[in-house]
N, C-alpha and C positions, 0 to 999 in steps of 0.2 A: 306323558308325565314322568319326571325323575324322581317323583318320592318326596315328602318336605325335607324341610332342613330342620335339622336336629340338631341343639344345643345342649349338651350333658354336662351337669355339674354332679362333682363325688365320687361315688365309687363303682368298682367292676362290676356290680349289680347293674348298677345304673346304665352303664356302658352297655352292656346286657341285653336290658331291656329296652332299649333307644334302637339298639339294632331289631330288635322284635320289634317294634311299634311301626318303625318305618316300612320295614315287609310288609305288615297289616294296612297299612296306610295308601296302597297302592290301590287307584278304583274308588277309593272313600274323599270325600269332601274335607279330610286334611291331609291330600294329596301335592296340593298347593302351599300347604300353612305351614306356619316356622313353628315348632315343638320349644318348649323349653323344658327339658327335664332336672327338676331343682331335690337341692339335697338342703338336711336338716339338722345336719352333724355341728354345725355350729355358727353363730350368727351371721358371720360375718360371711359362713356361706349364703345364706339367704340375701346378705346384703349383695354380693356378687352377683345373683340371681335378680334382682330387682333390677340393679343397676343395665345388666343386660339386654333386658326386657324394654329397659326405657332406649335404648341404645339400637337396639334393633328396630324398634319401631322410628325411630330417625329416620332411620336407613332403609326402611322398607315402611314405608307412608299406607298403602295400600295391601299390605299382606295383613293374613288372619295371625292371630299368635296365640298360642293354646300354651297353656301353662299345666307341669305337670310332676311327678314325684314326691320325697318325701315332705319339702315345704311345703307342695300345695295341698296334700293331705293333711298335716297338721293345722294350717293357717290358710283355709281356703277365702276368705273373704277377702282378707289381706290384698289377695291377690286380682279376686274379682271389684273389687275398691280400685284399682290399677286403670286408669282410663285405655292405657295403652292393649289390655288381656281383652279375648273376645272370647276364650274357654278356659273354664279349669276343670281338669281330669282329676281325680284321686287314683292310686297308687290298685284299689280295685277295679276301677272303670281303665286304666289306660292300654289295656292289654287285649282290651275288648272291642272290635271291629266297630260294631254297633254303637258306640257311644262318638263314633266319628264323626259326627254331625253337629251341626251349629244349627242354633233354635233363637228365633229374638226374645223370649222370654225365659231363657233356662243359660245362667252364666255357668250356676257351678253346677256341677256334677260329680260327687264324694260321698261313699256310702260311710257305714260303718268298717273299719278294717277289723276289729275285733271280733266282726260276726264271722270274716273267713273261716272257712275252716278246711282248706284246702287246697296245696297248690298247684293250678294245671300245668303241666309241661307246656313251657315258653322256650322252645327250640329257636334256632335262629339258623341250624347248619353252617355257621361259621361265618368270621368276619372277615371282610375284603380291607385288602391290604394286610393281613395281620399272618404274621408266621406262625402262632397259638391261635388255637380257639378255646372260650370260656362257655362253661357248662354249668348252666344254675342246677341244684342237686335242691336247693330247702331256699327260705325265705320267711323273714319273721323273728321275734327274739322272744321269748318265753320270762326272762329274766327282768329286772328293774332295776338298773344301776345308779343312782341318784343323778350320774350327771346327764345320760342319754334321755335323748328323744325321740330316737327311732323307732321304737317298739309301737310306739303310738302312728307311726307313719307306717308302718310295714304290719303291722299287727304280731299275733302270735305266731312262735314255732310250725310251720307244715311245709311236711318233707315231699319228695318227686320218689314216686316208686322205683326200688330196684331196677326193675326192667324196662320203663322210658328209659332210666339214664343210660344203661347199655346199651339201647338201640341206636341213640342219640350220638352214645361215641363210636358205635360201627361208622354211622352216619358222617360224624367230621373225620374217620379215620379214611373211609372212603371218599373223601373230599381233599383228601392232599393234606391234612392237620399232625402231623409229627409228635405236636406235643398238644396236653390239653388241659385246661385249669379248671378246677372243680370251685364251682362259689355259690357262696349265699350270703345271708346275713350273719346266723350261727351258726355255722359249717360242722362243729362237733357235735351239733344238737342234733344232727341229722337223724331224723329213722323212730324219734319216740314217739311220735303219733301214729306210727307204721303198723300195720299187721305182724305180731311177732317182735317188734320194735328191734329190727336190725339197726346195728352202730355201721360210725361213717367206716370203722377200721373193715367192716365185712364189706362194704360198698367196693372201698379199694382193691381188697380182694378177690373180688370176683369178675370186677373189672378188669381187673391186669388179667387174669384169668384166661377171660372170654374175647376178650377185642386184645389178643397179641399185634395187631395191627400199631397199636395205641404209642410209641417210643418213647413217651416220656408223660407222665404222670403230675400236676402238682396240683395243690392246696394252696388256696389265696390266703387264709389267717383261718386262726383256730385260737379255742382258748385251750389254754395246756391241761387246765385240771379235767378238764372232760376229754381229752383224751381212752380212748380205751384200749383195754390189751394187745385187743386184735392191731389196731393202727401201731402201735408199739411192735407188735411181731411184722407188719409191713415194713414197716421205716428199716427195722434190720433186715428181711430178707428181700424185698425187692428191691433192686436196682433201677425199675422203671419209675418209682417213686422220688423224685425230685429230693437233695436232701436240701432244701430250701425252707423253712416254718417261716410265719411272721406270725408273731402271737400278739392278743390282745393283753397286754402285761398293765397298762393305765399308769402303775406306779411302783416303787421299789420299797413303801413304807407300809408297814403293816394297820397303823391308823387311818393311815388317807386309805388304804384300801378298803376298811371296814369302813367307814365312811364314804363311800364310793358306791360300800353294799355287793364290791365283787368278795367271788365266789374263794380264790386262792390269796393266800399268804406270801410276803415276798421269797419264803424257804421254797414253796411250790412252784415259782420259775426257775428257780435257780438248780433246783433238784430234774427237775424235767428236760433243761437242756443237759445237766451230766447226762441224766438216762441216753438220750438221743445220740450226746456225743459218742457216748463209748457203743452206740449200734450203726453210728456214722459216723465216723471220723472227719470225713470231707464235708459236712454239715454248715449251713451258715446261718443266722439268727436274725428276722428283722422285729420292731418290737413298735407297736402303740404305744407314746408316752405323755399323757398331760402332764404339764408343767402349771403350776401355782393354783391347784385343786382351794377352794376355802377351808381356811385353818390351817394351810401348811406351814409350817417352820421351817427355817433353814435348815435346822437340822434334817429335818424328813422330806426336804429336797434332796441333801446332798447323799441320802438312800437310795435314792431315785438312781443319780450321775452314779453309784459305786454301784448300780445293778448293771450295768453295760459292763461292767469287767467283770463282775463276779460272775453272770450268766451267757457272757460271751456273744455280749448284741453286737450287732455290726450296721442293721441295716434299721434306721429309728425313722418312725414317721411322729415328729413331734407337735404336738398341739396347745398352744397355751392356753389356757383355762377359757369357755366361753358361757358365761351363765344362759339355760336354753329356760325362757318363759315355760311352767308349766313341771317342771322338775325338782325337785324336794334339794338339789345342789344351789341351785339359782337363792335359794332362802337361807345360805347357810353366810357367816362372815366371810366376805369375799376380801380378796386382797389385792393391794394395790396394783392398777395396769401397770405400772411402770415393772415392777417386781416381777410378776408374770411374763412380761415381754424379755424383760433381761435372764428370770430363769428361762425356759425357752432358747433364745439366742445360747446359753450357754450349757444344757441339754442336747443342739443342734452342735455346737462344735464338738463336744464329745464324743457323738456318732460320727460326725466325720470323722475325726481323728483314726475313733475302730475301723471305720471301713477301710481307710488308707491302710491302714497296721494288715488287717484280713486281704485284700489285693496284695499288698507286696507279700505275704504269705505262699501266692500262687504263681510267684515268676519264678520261672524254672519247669513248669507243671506243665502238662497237656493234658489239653481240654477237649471235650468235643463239645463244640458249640450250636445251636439254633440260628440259623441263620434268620434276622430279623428283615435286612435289607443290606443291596449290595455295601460288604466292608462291614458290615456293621452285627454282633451275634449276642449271646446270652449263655454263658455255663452252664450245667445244671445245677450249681447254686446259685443260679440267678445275676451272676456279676458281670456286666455289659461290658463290650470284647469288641474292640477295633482289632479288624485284621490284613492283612494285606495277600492277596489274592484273588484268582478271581471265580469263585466260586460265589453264586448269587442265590441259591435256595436250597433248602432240607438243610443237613449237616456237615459240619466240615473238621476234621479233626487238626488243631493247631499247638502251637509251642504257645508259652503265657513269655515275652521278653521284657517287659518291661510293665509295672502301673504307675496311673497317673492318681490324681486324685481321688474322683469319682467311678474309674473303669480300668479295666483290662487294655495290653497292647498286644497282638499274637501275631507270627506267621503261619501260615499255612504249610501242615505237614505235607512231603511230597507221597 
């Protein structure tokens, strides 16, 4: 047996734990069966997610197909209503050996997520083919932002103790892993259900610490205002800390934010990358941005586009507005698709433009790269780097000669 096939829609969580599910998978009666691990982040992922589902059963007439994540946690009938579904996991059961089993009278299988109240270490020892390995730290969102739906998919806040996660990064350090990504849900939330309630910025610290093996450090997204000091005195004094952030920012206007129900102020991004800047200077910024939240105005769109310059975004993952059933956003006056799709498209060119403007910034520069695959690496601000030599794994130290649009062009130092 090779393990089922695994279909992952969303985020590095998800990716995560698609690579755990399948390890566990091995031996178990969905050793055979096609996984779908679906996301909740926004409708039209879910529509993805169905569409797939229908799509793969075309194609595999005769395969089991177990359906799984945060859609199927939120909306588990939905799913078992699906002629083509023969299981649905919830987001507690899929991590679970045991629940690998097919029964003719038991479609779904979803507990409560809110009754968690604790996350086991879901190691995976690292991903094949991958030059990083990702390292779940926490899982869960403590908070209620009017327009998410995750928190209901993943439950509450709970953290991985100190000491799994350093064992975990001995673990991919002695696995060949160079570099290693720290993720969860709410990555700064990390440690407050902890004994003692250590912050992520003490994690980092003891981390880099104790696994010197570790060469490069990063954080998949953070929200800025939980930041804490300790991670502040990281970002300036270690070097093995990636200066790469991608923060949850949502919006540049202070009403939609409050409306939103987040926690910072547009002053508080913009205040957060100075801090960083001036303790990294080589720093790069990526940023969460919905586009056409309900009730927006022009006006408090074009806050938005003027927070990419004022806070020096470069690297935007943009969303336009998805009303998620079951959300106090979904009930507010929505505005028109047309409006939403074209802010969006023109939030999307914006970042382009910064990233281009931030790349040509770095021709001239040398870098040392990650190598991801032969020709092909990653800075440690994250900016993908064609290079010409023939060095194929770990790192490679190069000239920056030229950008393109979206990446980096190098040679290799001799």
């Amino acid at each position: 047996m090779n393990g089922p096939k695994i279909v992952t829609f969303g985020c590095r969580l998800n990716a995560y734990e698609s690579e755990a599910m399948r390890r566990r998978a091995e031996n178990t009666e969905l050793a055979d069966a096609i996984i779908v691990n679906t996301c909740a982040v926004t409708a039209e992922a879910v529509r993805q997610a169905r569409q797939a589902i229908r799509k793969l059963r075309r194609e595999n007439p005769n395969a089991r197909i177990v359906v799984t994540g945060c859609a199927a946690q939120t909306a588990p009938q939905s799913f078992a209503d699906m002629a083509e579904v023969d299981l649905v996991l919830g987001n507690g059961e899929k991590l679970k050996p045991e629940n690998y089993r097919f029964a003719p009278d038991e479609k779904i299988r979803v507990s409560d997520i809110m009754a968690l109240k604790e996350t086991a270490p879901q190691f995976v020892g690292g991903f094949e083919g991958r030059a990083r390995a990702f390292l779940q730290i926490q899982n869960g969102c403590d908070h209620r932002c009017t327009f998410c739906i995750i928190p209901f998919g993943r439950g509450n806040s709970r953290s991985i103790g100190m000491g799994a996660v350093i064992e975990e990064a001995k673990n991919l350090a002695a696995n060949g892993y160079g570099e290693i990504v720290l993720t969860g849900v709410d990555l700064t939330s990390y440690g407050a259900d902890l004994p003692g309630s250590p912050r992520l910025g003490a994690l980092v610290k003891k981390l880099l610490k104790l696994v010197p093996e570790v060469k490069r450090l990063r954080l998949s997204s953070i929200d800025s205002i939980e930041a804490d000091e300790e991670l502040m005195r990281a970002i300036g004094e270690e070097e093995r800390l990636m200066p790469h952030f991608h923060i949850s920012a949502q919006a540049g206007d202070d009403m939609i934010l409050k409306r939103m129900k987040r926690r910072h102020t547009r002053a508080d991004t913009v205040r957060f990358c100075e801090a960083v800047r001036k303790l990294r200077p080589d720093v790069a910024f990526g940023a969460d941005l919905i586009a056409g939240f309900p009730t927006e105005t022009d006006e408090m769109f074009e806050n938005t586009m003027k927070l990419v310059d004022d806070a020096g975004l470069s690297n935007l993952h943009v969303f336009p507005f998805s009303p998620r059933e079951g959300t106090p956003a979904a009930r507010m006056p929505l505005i028109p698709r047309e409006i939403v799709k074209n802010r969006a498209k023109r939030l999307r060119t914006k970042g382009e433009a910064a990233l281009q403007a931030r790349l040509e910034s770095l021709v001239g520069s040398v870098q040392d790269l990650l190598i991801e695959k032969p020709g092909l690496g990653r800075t440690a601000c994250f900016a993908e780097t064609e290079f010409s030599g023939n060095a194929e794994e770990g790192f490679v130290r190069a000239k920056i000669v030229k950008a393109g649009t979206d990446r980096l062009f190098a040679e290799v130092m001799p």
